[in-house]
C-alpha positions in Angstrom: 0.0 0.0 0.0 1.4 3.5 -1.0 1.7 6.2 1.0 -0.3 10.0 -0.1 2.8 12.3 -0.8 1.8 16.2 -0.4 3.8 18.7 -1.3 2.6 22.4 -0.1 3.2 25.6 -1.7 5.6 26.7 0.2 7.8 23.9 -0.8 6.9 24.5 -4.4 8.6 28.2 -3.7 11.4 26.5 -2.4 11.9 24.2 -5.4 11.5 27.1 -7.8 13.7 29.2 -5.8 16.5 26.5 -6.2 15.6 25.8 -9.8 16.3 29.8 -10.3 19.4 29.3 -8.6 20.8 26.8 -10.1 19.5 27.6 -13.6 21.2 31.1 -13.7 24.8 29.2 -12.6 23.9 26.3 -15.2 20.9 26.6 -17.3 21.6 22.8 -18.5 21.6 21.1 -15.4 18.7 22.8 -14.1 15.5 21.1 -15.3 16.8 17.9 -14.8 17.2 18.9 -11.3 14.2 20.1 -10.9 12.4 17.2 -11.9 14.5 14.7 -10.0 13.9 16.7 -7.1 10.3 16.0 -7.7 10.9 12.3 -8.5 13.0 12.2 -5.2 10.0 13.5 -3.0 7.8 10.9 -5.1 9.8 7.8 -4.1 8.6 8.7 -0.4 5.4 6.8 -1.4 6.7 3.5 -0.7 8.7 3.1 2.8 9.4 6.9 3.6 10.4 5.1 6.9 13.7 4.2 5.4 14.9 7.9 5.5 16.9 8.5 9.0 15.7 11.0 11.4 16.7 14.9 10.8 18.0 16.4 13.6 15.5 19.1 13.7 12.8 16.8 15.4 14.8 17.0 18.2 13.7 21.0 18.6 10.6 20.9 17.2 9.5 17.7 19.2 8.3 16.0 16.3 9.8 13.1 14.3 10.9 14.8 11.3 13.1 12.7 8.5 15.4 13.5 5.7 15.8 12.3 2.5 19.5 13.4 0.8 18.9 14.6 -2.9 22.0 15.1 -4.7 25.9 14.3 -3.9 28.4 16.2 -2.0 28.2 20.1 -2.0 24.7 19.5 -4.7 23.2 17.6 -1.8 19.6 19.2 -0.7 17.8 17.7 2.2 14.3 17.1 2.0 13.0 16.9 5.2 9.1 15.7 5.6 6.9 13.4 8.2 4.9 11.2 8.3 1.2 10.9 9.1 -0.5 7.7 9.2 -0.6 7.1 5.5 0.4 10.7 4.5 4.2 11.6 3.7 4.1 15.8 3.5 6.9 17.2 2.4 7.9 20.2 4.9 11.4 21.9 2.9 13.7 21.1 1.1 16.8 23.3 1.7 20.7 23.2 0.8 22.7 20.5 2.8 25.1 23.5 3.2 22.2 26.1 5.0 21.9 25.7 8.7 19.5 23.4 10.7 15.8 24.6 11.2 15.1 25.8 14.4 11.5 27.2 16.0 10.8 30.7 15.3 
């Protein structure tokens, strides 16, 4: 049984905002990570338990999990939970940016 994947706005933003990124350093490489990005998060449907914890569950008391997208210094974390049968998709930031913290 699969598991419902949503993926608000405001990560939408955050996608585009990468895609803009990356697109004006190279315009090449850009749609194809845009839509692995996408295919990432869409893999989530089938065991999104098999993603370690983040370590921002820790300060927002929740069990938040990651999923690495990319390699190296191109790695973005896409950090989600899970709800019963429902994987949604909280951000997806740089590897490089700093932890999410309340507030």
């Amino acid at each position: 049984m699969k598991y419902e994947v949503l993926v608000t706005p405001s990560v939408e933003r955050e996608l585009e905002e990468a895609y803009q990124w990356i697109s004006e350093r190279a315009p090449e490489a850009a749609v194809g990570w845009y839509n692995g990005a996408l295919d990432a998060c869409l893999t989530l449907e089938t065991f999104p338990e098999r993603s370690p914890l983040a370590t921002e569950g820790k300060a927002f008391d929740r069990e938040i999990r990651q999923l690495i997208y990319g390699n190296g210094h191109h790695a973005y974390r896409i950090l989600f939970e899970v709800s019963g049968r429902t994987v949604r998709i909280l951000h997806i930031r740089h590897g490089a940016r700093e932890r999410l913290r309340p507030g």
